[in-house]
C-alpha positions in Angstrom: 29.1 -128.4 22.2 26.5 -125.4 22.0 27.9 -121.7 22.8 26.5 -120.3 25.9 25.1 -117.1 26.3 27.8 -115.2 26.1 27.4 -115.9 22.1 25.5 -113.0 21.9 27.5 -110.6 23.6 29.6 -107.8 21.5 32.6 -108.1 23.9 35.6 -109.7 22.8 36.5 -111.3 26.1 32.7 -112.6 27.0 32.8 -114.4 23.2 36.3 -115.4 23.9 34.3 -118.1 26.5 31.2 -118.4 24.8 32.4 -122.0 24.0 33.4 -123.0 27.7 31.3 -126.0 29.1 31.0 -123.0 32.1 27.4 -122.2 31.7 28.1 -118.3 31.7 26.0 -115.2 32.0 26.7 -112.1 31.3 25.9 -109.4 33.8 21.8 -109.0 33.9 18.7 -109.6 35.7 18.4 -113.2 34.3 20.8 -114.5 35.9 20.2 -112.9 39.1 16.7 -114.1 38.8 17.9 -117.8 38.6 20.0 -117.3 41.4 17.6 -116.0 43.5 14.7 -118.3 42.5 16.8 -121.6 42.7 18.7 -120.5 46.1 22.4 -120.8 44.1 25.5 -118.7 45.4 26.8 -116.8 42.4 30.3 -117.5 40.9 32.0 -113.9 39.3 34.7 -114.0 37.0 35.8 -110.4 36.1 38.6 -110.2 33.4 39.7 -108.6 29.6 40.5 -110.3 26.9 44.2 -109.2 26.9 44.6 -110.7 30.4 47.8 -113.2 30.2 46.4 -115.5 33.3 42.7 -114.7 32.4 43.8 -117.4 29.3 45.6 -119.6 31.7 42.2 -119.9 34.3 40.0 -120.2 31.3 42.2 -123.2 29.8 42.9 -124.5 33.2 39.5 -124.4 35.1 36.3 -123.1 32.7 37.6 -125.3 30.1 37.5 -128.5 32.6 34.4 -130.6 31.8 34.4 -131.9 35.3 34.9 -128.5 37.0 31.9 -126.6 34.9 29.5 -129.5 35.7 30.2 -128.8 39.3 29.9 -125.2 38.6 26.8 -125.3 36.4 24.5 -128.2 38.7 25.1 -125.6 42.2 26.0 -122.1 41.0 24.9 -119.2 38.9 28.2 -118.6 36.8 28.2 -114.7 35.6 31.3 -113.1 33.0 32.1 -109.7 33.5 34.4 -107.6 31.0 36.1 -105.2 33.5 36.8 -102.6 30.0 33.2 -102.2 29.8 31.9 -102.2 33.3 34.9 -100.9 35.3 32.1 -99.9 38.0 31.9 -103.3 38.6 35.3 -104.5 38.5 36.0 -101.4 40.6 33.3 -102.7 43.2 34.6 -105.6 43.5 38.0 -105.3 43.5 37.3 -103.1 47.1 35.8 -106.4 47.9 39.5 -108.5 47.5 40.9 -105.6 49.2 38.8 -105.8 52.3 38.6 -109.4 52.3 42.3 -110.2 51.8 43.7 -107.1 53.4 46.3 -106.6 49.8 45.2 -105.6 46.2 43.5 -108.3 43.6 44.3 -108.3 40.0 42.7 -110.1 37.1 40.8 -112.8 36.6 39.3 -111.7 39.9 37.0 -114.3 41.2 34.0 -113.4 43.4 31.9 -115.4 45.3 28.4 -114.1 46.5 24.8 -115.0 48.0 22.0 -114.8 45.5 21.0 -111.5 46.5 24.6 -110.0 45.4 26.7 -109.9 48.7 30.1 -111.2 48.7 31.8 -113.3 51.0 34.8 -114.8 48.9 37.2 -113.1 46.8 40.7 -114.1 45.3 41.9 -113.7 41.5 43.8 -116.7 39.4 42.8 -119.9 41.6 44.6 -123.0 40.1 42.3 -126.4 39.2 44.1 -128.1 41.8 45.9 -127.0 44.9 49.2 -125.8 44.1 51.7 -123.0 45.1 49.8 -122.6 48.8 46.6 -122.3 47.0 43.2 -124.3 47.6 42.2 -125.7 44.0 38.8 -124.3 42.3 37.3 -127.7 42.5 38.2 -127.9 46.4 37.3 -124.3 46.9 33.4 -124.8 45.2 32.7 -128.5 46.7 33.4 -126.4 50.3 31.3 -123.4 49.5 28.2 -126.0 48.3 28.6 -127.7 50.9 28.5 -124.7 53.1 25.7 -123.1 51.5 23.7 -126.3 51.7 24.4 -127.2 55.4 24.3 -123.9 56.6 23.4 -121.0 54.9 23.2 -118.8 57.6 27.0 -118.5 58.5 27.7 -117.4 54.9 24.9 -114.6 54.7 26.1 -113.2 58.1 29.4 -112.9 56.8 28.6 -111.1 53.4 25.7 -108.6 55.8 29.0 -107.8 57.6 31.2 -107.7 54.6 28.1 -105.1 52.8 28.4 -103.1 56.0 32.1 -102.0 55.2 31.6 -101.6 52.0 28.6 -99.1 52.7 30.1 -95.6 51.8 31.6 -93.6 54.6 31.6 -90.3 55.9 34.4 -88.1 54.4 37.2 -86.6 56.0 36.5 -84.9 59.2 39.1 -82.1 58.6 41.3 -81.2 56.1 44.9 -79.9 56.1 46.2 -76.9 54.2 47.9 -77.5 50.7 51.1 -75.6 50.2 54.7 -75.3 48.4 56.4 -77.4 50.7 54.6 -80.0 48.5 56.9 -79.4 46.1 59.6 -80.7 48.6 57.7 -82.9 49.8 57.0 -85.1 46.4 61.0 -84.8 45.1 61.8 -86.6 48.6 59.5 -89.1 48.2 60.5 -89.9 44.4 63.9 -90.4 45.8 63.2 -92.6 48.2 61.2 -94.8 45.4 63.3 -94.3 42.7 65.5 -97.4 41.4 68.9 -95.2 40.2 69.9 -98.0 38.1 67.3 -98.7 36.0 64.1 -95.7 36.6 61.1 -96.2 37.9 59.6 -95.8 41.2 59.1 -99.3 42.3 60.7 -102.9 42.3 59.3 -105.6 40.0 56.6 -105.2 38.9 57.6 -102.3 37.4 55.0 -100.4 35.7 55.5 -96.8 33.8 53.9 -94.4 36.5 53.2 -91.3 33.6 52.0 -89.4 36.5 54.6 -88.9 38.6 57.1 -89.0 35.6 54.9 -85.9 33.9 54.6 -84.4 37.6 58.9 -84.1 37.9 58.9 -81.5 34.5 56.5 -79.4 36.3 58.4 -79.9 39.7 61.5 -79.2 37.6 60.2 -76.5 35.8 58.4 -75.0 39.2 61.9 -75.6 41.5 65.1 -75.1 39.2 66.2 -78.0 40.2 67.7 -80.9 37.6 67.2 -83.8 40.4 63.2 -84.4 39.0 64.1 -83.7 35.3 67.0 -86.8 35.7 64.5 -89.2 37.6 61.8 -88.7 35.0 64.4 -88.9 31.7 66.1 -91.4 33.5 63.1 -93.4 33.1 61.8 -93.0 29.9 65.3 -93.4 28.7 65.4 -97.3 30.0 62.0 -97.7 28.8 62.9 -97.4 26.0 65.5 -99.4 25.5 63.6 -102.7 24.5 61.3 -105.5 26.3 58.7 -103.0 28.1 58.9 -100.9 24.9 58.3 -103.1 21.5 61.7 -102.2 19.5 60.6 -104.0 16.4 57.0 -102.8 15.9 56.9 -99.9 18.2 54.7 -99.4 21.2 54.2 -100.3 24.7 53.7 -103.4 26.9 51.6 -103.2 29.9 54.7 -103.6 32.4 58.0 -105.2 33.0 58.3 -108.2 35.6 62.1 -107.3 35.8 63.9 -104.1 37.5 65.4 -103.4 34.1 62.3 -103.4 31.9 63.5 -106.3 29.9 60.7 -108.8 30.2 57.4 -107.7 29.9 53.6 -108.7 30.4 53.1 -108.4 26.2 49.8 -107.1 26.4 49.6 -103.5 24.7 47.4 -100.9 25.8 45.9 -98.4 24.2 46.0 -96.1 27.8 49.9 -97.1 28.2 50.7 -95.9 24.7 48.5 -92.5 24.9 49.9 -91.3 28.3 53.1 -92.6 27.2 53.5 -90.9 24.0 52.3 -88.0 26.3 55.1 -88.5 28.9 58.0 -88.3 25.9 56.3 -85.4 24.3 56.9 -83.4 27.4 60.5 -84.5 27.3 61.0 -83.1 24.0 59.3 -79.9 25.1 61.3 -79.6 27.8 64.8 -80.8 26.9 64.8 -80.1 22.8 66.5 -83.8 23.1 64.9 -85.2 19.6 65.3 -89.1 20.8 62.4 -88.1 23.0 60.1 -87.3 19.7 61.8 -89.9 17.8 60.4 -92.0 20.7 57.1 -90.1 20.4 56.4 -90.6 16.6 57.1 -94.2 17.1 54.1 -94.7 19.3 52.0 -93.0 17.0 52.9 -95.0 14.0 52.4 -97.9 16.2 48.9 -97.3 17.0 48.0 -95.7 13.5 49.5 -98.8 12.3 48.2 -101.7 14.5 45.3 -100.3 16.5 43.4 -97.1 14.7 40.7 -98.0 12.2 38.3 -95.7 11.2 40.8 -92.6 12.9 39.5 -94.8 16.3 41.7 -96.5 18.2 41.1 -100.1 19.5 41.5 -101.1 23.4 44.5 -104.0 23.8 46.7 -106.4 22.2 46.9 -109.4 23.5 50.1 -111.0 25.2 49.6 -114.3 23.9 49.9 -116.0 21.1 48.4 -119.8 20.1 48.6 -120.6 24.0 52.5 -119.3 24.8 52.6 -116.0 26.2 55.4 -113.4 23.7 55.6 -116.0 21.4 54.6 -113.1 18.5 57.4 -110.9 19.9 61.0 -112.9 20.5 63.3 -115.1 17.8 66.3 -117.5 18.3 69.8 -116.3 17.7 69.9 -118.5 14.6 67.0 -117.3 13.1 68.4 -113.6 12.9 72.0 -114.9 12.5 70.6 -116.5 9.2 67.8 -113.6 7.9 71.3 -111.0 8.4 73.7 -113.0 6.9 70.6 -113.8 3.6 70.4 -109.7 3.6 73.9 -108.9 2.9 75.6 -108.4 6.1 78.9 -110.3 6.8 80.1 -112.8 9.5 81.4 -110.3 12.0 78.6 -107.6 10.8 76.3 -110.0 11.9 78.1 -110.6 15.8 78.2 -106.8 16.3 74.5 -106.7 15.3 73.9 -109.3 17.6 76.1 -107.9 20.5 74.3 -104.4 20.2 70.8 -106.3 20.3 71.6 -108.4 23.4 70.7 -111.4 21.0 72.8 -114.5 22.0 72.3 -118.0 21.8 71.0 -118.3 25.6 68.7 -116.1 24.8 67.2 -113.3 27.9 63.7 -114.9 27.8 63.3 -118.4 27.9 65.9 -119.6 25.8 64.8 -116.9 23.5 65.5 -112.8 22.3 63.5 -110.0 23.3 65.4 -107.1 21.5 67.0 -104.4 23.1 69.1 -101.8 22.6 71.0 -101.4 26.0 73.0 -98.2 25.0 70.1 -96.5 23.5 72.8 -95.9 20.3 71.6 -94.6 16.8 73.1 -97.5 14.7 73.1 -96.3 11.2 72.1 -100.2 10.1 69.3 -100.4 12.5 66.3 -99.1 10.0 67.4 -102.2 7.5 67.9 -104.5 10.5 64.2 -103.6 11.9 62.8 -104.0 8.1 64.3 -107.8 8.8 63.1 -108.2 11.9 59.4 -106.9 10.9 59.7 -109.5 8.0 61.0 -112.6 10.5 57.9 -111.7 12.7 55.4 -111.3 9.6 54.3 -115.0 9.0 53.5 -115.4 12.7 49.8 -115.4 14.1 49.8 -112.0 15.2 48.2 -111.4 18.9 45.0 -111.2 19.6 43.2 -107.5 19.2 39.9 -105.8 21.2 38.4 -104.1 18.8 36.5 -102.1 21.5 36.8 -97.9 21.4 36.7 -97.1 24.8 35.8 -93.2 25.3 38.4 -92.0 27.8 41.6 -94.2 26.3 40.8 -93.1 23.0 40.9 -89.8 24.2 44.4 -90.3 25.9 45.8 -91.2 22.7 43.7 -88.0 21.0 45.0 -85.4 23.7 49.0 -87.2 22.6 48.3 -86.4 18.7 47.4 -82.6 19.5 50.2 -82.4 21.6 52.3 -83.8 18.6 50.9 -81.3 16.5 51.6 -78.4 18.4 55.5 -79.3 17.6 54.8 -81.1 14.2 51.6 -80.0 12.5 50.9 -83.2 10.5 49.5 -85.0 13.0 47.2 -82.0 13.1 45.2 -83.7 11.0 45.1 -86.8 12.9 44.2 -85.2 15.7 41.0 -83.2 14.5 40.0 -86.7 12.6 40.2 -88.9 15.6 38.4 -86.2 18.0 35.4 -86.4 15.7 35.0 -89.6 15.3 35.6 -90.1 18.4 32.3 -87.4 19.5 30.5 -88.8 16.6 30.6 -92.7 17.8 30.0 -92.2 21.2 28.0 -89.1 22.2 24.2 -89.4 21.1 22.3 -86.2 22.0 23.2 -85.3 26.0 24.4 -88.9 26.2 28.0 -90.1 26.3 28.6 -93.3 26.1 31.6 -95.5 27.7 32.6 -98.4 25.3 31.8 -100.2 22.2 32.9 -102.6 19.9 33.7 -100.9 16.5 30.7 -100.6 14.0 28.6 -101.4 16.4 26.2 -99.1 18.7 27.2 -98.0 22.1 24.7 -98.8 25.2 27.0 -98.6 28.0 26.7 -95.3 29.4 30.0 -93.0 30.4 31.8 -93.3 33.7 33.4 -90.5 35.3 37.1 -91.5 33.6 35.5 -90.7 30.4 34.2 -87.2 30.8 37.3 -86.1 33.0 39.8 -87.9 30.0 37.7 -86.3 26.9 37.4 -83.1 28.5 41.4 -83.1 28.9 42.3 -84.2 25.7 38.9 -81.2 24.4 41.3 -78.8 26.5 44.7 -79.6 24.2 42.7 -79.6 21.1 41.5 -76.0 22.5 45.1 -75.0 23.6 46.8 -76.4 20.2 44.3 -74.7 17.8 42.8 -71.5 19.7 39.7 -73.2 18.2 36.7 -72.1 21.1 34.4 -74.7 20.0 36.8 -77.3 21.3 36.4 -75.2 24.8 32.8 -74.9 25.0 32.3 -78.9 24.1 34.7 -79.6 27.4 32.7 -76.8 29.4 29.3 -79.0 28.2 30.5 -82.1 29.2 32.5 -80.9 32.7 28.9 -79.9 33.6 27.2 -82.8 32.9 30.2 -84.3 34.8 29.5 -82.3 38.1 25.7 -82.8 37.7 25.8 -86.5 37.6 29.3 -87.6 39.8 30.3 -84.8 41.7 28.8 -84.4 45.5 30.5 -82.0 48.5 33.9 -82.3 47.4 33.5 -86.0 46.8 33.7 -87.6 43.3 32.2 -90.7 42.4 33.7 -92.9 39.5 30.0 -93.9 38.3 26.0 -94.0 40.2 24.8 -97.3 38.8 23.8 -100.3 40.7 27.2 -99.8 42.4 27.7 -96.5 43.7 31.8 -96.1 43.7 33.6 -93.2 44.6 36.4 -92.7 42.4 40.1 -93.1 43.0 42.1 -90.3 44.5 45.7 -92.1 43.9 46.8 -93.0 40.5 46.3 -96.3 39.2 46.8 -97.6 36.1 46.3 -94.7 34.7 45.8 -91.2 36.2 42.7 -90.5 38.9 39.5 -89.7 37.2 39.0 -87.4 40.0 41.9 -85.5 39.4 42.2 -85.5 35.8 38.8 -83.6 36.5 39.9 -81.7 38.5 42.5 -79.9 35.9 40.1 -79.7 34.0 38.1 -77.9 36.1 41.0 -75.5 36.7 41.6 -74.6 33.0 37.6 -73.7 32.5 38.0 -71.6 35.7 40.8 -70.0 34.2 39.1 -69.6 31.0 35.3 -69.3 31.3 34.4 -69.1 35.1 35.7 -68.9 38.4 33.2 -71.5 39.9 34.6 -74.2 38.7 38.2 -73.3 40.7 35.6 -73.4 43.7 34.4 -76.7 42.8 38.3 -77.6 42.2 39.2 -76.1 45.6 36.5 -78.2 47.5 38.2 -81.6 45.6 41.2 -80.8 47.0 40.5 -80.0 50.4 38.1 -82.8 51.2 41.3 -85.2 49.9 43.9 -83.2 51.2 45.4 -85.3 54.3 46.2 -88.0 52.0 47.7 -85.8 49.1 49.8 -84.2 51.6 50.9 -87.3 53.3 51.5 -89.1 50.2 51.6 -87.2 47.1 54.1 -89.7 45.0 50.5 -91.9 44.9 48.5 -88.7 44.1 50.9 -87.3 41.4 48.2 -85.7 39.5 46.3 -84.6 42.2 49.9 -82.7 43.0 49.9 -81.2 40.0 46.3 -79.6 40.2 47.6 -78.4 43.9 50.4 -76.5 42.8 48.4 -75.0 39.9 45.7 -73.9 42.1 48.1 -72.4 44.6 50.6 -71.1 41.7 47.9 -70.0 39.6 47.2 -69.9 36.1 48.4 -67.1 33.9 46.5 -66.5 31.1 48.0 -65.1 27.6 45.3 -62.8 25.8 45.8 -61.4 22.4 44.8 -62.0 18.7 44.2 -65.6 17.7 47.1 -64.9 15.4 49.6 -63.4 17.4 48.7 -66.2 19.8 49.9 -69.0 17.7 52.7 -66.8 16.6 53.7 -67.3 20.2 53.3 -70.4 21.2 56.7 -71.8 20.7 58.3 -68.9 22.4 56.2 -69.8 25.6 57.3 -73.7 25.8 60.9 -71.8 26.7 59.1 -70.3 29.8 60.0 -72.5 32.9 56.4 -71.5 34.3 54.2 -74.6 33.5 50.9 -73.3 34.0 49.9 -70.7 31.0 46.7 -71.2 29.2 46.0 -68.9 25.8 43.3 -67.1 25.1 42.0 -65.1 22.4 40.4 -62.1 22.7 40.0 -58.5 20.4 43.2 -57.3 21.9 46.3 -56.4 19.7 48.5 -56.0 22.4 49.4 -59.3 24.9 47.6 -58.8 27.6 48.8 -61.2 30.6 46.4 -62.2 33.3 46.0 -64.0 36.3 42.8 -64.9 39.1 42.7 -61.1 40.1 43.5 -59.2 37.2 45.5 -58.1 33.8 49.1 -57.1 35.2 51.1 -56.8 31.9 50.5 -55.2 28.5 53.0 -56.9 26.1 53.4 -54.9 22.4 56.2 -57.5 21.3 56.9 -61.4 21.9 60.6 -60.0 24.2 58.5 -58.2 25.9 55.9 -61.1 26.9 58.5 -63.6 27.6 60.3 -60.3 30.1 56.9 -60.3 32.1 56.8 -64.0 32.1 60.2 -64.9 33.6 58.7 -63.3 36.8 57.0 -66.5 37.4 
């Protein structure tokens, strides 16, 4: 069988089906020219190449011979990889929201006329009907049908459908943004918070970095210890194996349990930075070393399995040769027999077992995922993991996308300075990875959004990846007083406002699908907010317009950060900053860095650095310079105010 067009994409999901029978397109004008010039409704099929039941439709249905011919004689079949065009996926997954009144998911499926309107949308859809679900062959002989009979009913459906999705006035009023949010937000982490095992939500369970990261402020801001317990809480039965990769380190996209035990085995390079991020903080705010233990394990993860070139690649997949985990779990008598060949006796062996939940049941399909349910510091567990590694090392190891996507990359970037501000060898790192990170993707004025390594980037940046690089340009600032890091973040924020920024209103990107960005936290944090920090720390630093610009963000979303701020953790954060204020630390570049570990003892989150001719500390805040410090006691005095 020939490839189909999608041979000569870069993407690794789009080749991944470039031998399907499906006669696929990519996203361009030839295939809505076909569809247009031979009246054909237009199948979408949005997805990533790490997506577990992405591989389960494509075996299922674009692998059927029967299926594809039916798909290939009456529709215009089009591939879209949601990593590189999340302005489309983001389009359309409003579409399965509207249509279907609940969130979609991946593979999304999208049905639409031939001059790009939808009127169908669902996400995995079975070959045949089964679990309540019309088949795909059922659901396209319908929609041919329909098309062909009468045409008419379907395009007044998606004119109506277009009509909702035509952008909307923005809030009428807003509603003032105060320190009862601080209240506000523990209350409704306590309602959502599972006691047992952390997290803020059932099964599903995914990390939430943004509300964990929010509680250390809240902490910090409030005295209290209930936020500081939620958020360690957490990260501590994260950590203890199935979510988090015991073995080789690193994350998994999220647990279909309550106690994080069995994960989705994808790893993403966006779950790992903000993670890594999320322990860091811990450390800094507790001085308990698991959390950097936990910390430096991420990072040798992704130096180790996903950084070439100091870059750092997009996902890992979950599957392996067709059975989803397969790389990642072992039979009790497979590690009963490696420990007993590496020296350890009979009942060594048992208590090895016990401590690693491995039994001959097995907590996954008849199979062990590893875990560590007391979180203990076995003194055997380094030569235990060596013999793990080694049991796992002949196996087909899963699937990577070698894409560098700007604003993940950067995630993981903003984690390694963060590291180096409490361990400067990962200074290095840092510095290396920011580089090549500037180097790949910005050309000229231009930054660029994703590409596959060693290749040349053409998709331009969304808003995600200026508001994500300026952030992690602002840490790189903060960890090495270093002002050209600050004035590259200043250059970019402005192209940022110039290009996706309108009244108060961000938009995630302008292309042939306008979308405004998120306000709530996804995934990963809002774009929207994450600029919106960002904006903050220049105003702090360079000038005050941007806190205007901030300001304006917040108000026009503030009714729905104030009614539900647990989904808006990081527009929270920004809030409380603006309202707080920033102080800002001037002095020396040297007595600045001489001070930096004094300050992470201040409970007052929000202190930026910045040097300045000025032997003395001079502390600062929007209005003015309120404190002239000769010695590090008597800086941290004038701070404790706060």
């Amino acid at each position: 069988m020939m490839p189909n067009r999608l041979d000569h994409e870069d993407s690794p999901y789009l080749q991944q089906h470039a031998n399907n029978p499906v006669d696929w397109y990519p996203w361009c004008d030839e295939a809505f020219e076909k569809a247009k010039r031979e009246n054909k409704p237009i199948f979408l099929s949005i997805g990533y190449s790490s997506c577990h039941w992405c591989h389960v439709m494509e075996h299922e249905v674009f692998e059927n011979e029967k299926i594809a011919d039916y798909l290939n004689r009456h529709f215009v079949s089009i591939k879209v990889d949601r990593e590189e065009r999340p302005d489309i996926d983001k389009h359309f997954q409003a579409v399965h929201q509207l249509l279907n009144q609940r969130p979609g998911g991946w593979p999304a499926s999208i049905f639409l006329t031939p001059d790009l309107k939808p009127f169908f949308a669902g996400t995995y859809i079975p070959p045949e009907r089964k679990y309540n679900m019309m088949g795909f062959l059922e659901l396209i002989t319908v929609i041919h049908e329909k098309w062909s009979e009468a045409p008419e009913s379907i395009v007044k459906n998606a004119d109506e459908i277009q009509r909702y999705l035509e952008p909307k006035e923005g809030p009428i009023k807003a509603t003032k943004l105060d320190l009862s949010l601080i209240d506000r937000t523990i209350e409704q982490a306590n309602d959502s918070f599972d006691p047992v095992w952390g997290g803020f939500s059932k099964a599903p369970k995914f990390p939430h970095t943004s509300t964990i990261d929010l509680l250390f402020d809240l902490h910090r801001l409030s005295g209290k210890n209930e936020p500081l317990e939620m958020a360690t809480h957490t990260l501590k039965n994260m950590a203890k194996g199935g979510i988090y990769d015991l073995v080789d380190g690193g994350f998994c996209r999220y647990s279909t349990d309550d106690m994080w035990l069995v994960p989705h085995f994808e790893k993403m390079t966006y779950d790992n930075g903000l993670l890594c991020e999320s322990y860091l903080r811990a450390y800094q705010t507790t001085k308990d070393p698991f959390y950097l233990n936990m910390a430096e394990d991420i990072i040798d993860f992704m130096k180790e399995k996903m950084m070439e070139n100091s870059l750092f690649y997009s996902a890992s997949d979950a599957d392996t040769e067709g059975e989803e985990g397969k790389y990642f779990i072992y039979t009790y008598d497979e590690i009963v027999h490696a420990l007993r060949e590496n020296g350890f006796d009979e009942p060594e062996a048992m208590a090895i077992c016990k401590a690693l939940s491995i039994t001959p049941q097995g907590n996954f399909e008849g199979k062990n995922i590893i875990r560590n349910e007391r979180l203990a510091d076995y003194p055997w567990w380094p030569k235990v993991r060596r013999i793990l590694r080694i049991l796992r090392a002949p196996r087909t190891y899963p699937f990577i996308d070698k894409k560098v996507i700007t604003s993940w990359n950067a995630m993981m970037i903003k984690s390694l300075f963060i590291a180096a501000d409490i361990d400067d060898r990962h200074l290095g790192d840092a510095i290396g990875s920011m580089n090549a990170l500037l180097e790949l993707m910005q050309k000229g004025d231009t930054l660029y959004h994703s590409v596959l390594i060693h290749k040349t980037p053409t998709i331009e940046a969304f808003l995600e990846d200026y508001a994500y690089l300026c952030d992690a340009l602002l840490q790189a600032y903060h960890t090495t007083l270093d002002e050209t890091w600050l004035l590259k973040a200043q250059k970019l924020a402005e192209h940022a406002v110039d290009r996706f920024y309108e009244n108060g209103e961000w938009y995630f990107s302008r292309n042939e699908f306008p979308t405004v960005a998120d306000i709530s936290d996804t995934s990963y944090p809002s774009s929207a907010a994450v600029m919106t920090k960002v904006l903050l720390t220049l105003g702090s630093l360079l000038e005050p317009r941007y806190r205007e610009i901030a300001f304006k963000t917040m108000e026009y979303n503030s009714i729905k950060i104030v009614k539900y701020p647990l989904w808006h953790a990081t527009f929270v954060t920004a809030a409380l900053r603006y309202i707080k204020e920033d102080i800002v630390v001037k002095s020396l570049p040297n007595r600045l860095m001489d001070a930096k570990t004094a300050l992470q003892d201040i409970s007052y989150p929000y202190i930026l650095l910045k040097p300045e001719i000025e032997p003395d500390y001079m502390v600062c805040n929007q209005h003015s310079c309120f404190a002239n410090c000769k010695s590090m006691e008597e800086l941290k005095e004038a701070l404790k105010r706060f």
